[in-house]
C-alpha positions as CSV (number, residue, x, y, z in Angstrom):
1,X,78.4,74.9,113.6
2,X,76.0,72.6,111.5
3,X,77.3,70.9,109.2
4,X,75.2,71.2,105.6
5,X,75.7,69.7,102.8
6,X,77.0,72.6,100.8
7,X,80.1,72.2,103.0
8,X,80.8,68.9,101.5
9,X,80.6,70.1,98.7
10,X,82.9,73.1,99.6
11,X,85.5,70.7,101.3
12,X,85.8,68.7,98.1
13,X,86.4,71.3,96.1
14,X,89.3,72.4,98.1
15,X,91.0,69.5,98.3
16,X,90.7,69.1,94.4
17,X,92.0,72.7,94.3
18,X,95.3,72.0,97.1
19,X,96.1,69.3,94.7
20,X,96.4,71.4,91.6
21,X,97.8,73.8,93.3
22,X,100.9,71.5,94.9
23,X,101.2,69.6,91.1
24,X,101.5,73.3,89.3
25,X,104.0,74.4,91.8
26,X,106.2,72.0,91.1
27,X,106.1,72.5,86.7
28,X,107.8,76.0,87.3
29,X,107.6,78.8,86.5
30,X,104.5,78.1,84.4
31,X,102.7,76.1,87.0
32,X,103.4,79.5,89.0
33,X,101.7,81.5,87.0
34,X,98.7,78.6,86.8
35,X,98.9,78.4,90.6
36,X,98.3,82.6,91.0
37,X,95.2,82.0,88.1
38,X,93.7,79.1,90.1
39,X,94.0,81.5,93.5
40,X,92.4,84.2,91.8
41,X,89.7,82.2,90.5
42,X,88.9,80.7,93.9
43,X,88.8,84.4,95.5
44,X,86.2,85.2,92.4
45,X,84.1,82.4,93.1
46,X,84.0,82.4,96.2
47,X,82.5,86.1,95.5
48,X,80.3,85.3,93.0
49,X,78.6,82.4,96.2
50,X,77.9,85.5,97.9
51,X,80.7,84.1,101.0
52,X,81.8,87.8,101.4
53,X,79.3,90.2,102.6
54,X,79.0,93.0,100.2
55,X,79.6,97.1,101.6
56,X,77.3,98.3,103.9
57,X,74.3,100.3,102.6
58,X,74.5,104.2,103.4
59,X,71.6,105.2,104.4
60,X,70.1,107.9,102.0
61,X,70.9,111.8,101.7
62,X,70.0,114.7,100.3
63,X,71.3,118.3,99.4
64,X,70.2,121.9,101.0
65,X,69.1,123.9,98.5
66,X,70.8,127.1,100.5
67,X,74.2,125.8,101.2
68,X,74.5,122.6,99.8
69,X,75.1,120.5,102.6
70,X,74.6,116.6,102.4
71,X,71.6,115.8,105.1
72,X,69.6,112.7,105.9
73,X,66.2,112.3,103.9
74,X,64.4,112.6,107.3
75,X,65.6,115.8,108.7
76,X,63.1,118.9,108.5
77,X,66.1,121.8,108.5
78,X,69.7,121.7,107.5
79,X,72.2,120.6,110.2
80,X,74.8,123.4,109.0
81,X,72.6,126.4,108.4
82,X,69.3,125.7,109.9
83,X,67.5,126.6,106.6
84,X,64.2,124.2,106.1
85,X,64.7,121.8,103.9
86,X,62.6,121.5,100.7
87,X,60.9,118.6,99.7
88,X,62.3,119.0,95.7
């Protein structure tokens, strides 16, 4: 793995967020509920910097006008009823 420096600056961060999170574990049960707001704000940025891929992309479909089937874009006849497909 090489090492960039967006790493550092990922590896700071976490050790500024362990702290907090050790410190509001130990005010209670306030610092609970500040430890599970800290987590949740880590999981949303870590989101938001794009480190979780997003779905997959479907690839496109489209309707037969006889039965109403759900086809790819690309076929020429319906897979169900073997009607052609219309281009509308």
């Amino acid at each position: 793995m090489k090492l960039e420096a967006e790493h550092g600056v990922y590896l700071a961060l976490a050790a500024v967020v362990c702290v907090f999170f050790v410190l509001f574990a130990f005010m209670g049960p306030v610092g609970w509920i500040l430890d599970v707001l800290l987590v949740l704000a880590v999981i949303k940025l870590a989101d938001w910097s794009g480190l979780f891929p997003g779905p997959p992309e479907r690839p496109p479909k489209r309707n037969c006008s006889e039965c109403g089937a759900r086809n790819a874009s690309d076929a020429d006849s319906c897979e169900y009823c073997g009607e052609p497909l219309s281009d509308a």
